[in-house]
VMD Tcl script that draws the C-alpha trace (Angstrom):
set ca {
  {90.74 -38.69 45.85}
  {89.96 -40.30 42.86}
  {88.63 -37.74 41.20}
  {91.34 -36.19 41.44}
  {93.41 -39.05 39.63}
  {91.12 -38.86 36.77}
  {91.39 -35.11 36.45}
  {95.18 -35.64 35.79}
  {94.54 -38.05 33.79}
  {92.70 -35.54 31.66}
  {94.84 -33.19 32.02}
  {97.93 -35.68 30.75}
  {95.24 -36.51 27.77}
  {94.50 -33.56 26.71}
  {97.66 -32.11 26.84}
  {99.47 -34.36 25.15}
  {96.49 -34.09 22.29}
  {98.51 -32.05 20.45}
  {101.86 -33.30 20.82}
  {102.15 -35.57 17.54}
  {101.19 -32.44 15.76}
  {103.99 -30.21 17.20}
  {106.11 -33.03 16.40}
  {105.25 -33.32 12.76}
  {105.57 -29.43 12.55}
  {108.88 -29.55 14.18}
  {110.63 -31.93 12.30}
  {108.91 -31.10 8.82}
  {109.55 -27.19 9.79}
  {106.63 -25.35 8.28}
  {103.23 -25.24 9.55}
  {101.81 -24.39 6.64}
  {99.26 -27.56 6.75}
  {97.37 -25.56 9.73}
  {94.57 -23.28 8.75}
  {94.33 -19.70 10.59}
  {90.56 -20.56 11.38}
  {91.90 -23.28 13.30}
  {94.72 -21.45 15.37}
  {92.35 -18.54 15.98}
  {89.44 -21.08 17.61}
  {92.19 -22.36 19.36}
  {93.85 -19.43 20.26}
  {90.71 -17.53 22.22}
  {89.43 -20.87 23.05}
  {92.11 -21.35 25.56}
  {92.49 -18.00 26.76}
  {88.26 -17.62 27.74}
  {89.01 -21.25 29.23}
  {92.47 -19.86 31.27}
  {91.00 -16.71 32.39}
  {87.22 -19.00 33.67}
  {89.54 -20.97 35.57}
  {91.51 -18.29 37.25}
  {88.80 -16.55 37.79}
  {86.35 -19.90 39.42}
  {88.93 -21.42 41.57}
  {88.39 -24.27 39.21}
  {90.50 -27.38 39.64}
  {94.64 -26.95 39.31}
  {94.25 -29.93 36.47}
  {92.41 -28.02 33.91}
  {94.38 -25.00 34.79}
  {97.64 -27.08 34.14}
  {95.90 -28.82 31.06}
  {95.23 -25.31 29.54}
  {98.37 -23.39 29.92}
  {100.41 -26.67 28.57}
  {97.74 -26.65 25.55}
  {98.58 -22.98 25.02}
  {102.37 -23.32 24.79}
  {101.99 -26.17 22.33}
  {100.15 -23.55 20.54}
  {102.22 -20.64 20.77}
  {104.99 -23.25 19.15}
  {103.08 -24.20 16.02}
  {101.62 -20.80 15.66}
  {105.76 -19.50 15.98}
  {106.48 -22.55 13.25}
  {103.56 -20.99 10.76}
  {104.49 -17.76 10.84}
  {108.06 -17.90 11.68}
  {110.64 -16.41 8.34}
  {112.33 -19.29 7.04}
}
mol new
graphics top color blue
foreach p $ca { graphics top sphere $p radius 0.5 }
foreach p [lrange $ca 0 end-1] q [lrange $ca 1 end] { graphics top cylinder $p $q radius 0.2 }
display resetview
């Protein structure tokens, strides 16, 4: 039972990692700060991490955690390369 508290706590932590970025992007509208070698890591690191969960029967949390992470991602990645 309580490792299942501290799983969502991870899960809250990590996906809210990214939030003050998405923020910052949002309100300054460009993304232009955020380098593609960074979005691509990103990018196929939380796909092979979705599709190792689906496929384990891992734990819900980092399921959850990931697919949050990813649509955070998908937003700044619409922001930097979004027309103006």
């Amino acid at each position: 039972m309580i490792i299942n508290i501290i799983g969502y706590i991870g899960t809250v932590l990590l996906s809210s990692a990214s939030i003050p970025q998405l923020y910052k992007v949002i309100k300054e509208k460009h993304a232009l700060g955020l380098h593609w070698y960074y979005l691509l890591f990103i990018f196929f690191g939380l796909i092979s991490m979705i599709t190792y969960v689906a496929f384990t029967n891992k734990s819900i949390q980092l399921l959850i955690s990931y697919s949050l992470q990813l649509i955070i991602f998908s937003i700044l990645i619409y922001k930097k390369y979004s027309p103006k």
